[in-house]
C-alpha angles and dihedrals in degrees: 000000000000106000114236115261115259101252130199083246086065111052083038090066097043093048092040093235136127116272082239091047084059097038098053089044089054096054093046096261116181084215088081121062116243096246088058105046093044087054087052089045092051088038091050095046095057089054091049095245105197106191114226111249100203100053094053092046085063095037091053087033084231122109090191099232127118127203118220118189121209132179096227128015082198093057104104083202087060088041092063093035084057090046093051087044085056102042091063088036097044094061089042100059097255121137104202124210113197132202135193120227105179102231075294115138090201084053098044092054092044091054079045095054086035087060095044091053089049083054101229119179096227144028130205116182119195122196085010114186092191104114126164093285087079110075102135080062107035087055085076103053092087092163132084104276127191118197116212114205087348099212102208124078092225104055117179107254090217083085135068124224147210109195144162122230106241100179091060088044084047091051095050094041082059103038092051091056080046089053090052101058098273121138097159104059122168124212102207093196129176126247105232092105081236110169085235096061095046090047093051091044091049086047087049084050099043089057098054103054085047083059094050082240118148123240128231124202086204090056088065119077122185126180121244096217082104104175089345091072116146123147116043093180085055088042079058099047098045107046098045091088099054075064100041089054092049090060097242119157092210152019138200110214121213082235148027080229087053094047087050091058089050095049089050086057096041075060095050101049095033101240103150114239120242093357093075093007137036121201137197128187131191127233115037102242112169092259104068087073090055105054123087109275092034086240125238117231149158102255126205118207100241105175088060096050090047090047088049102046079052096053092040084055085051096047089049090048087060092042098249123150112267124194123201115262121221112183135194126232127208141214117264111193124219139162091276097086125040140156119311114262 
């Protein structure tokens, strides 16, 4: 037989006390004196008082769960940016539901409108494709929302960010190939027109002029997915080849998903990494120490993004004041570049 849950009703009458005398000392209320409420919070915790969630959800109008968008569950970079997110919500008392869009803006709104019919008290959104132009859209989201690596150039300012800043990871990424001997250094992109991807590619681009270098449109290979992209690691793969043909020594890859496909081809076709080709990834994801060559990249530190966009979501919820965040990665050096031979 299930034994009956401990009520308010229930430590009130033992204490002889009101069921609202009860209620304001165990939520803290100045009204009760502290020697009171700390006698019905030790009363109510010998008869295993559980509070009931859900009324004090309605009662605080807070049901103390957050919704955090991502493009893709199966992306390790979105896995350490949701473990950064929980280790800031869990202490705080935030259950977080999580969503995937797809790099879909349909599907981004819908985990969006999802989130808002569950009632959760925050939003943060990561790879958004919502920009001004929305504003049919942007009126529902009636809660305080937080974009992660917003990827379009006009975001709405009724939002707050935490971002990295790809153009300077692009630049050291390529100044680091130039400082090893390369001149003829290849950029293998995406196609899905992200601003990430145009950023990285301007900072590719940046480097090289700094470095008197030419630049050659073959030595540039984007994938024509466009809004369809799936598979980095195929992206990867498939594209390797369109540089290869065009003689460079070395390429930087949008991302560290992306490097792993190429070095999957330079396998394939035996080409010796970093002996004939040096390679370079962006992000920073575990795996990238774990493939052979352990493979160099520009990491970004994505706990603490994560960690951020969490605490700016709890700063917004108490009404303080929150500025954007814009972070720098850094270049983590690994076996898959080396000097020019």
């Amino acid at each position: 037989m299930n034994k009956r849950r401990i009520s308010i009703e229930d430590i009130a009458q033992r204490a002889g006390v009101s069921h609202s005398t009860v209620s304001r000392a165990l939520r803290d209320n100045a009204l009760i004196s502290p020697k009171v409420r700390e006698e019905i919070k030790q009363l109510a915790q010998e008869m295993n008082y559980v509070p009931n969630a859900i009324a004090q959800s309605l009662q605080n109008k807070r049901t103390n769960t957050i919704g955090v968008v991502v493009t893709s569950i199966a992306d390790p970079f979105f896995a350490e940016v949701v473990e950064g997110i929980e280790k800031i919500a869990r202490p705080a008392g935030l259950s977080v539901l999580l969503s995937a869009s797809h790099r879909n803006f349909e599907q981004e709104i819908a985990a969006i409108d999802s989130f808002h019919r569950r009632r959760v008290d925050g939003i943060l959104v990561a790879d958004s494709r919502i920009s001004k132009e929305h504003t049919k859209q942007l009126t529902q989201i009636a809660v305080p929302t937080v974009l992660i690596n917003s990827q379009t150039e006009n975001q709405s300012e009724i939002f707050h960010s935490v971002a990295i800043d790809d153009r300077l990871g692009a630049r050291l990424a390529t100044e680091h190939l130039i400082s090893l001997g390369h001149t003829a250094i290849g950029y293998l992109g995406v196609g899905d027109r992200s601003r990430s991807n145009q950023q990285r590619l301007e900072g590719y681009r940046i480097a090289l002029a700094e470095a008197s270098l030419p630049q050659n449109t073959d030595w540039v290979a984007i994938s024509d997915e466009d809004d369809t992209r799936t598979s980095d690691v195929t992206t990867g793969q498939k594209m390797l080849s369109k540089l290869l043909t065009a003689e460079v020594t070395a390429i930087f890859c949008y991302n560290d998903m992306v490097a792993v496909g190429a070095l999957l081809a330079c396998q394939e076709l035996g080409i010796l990494v970093p002996r004939s080709l040096s390679v370079v990834g962006f992000d920073g994801i575990a795996l990238g120490s774990y493939v052979t060559p352990a493979l160099t990249t520009v990491s970004q530190p994505m706990l603490e993004i994560g960690g951020i966009a969490m605490q700016m979501l709890l700063d917004l919820l108490e009404e303080k004041t929150v500025e954007n965040r814009v972070l720098s990665p850094f270049l983590l050096q690994r076996r898959s570049s080396a000097e020019l031979q």
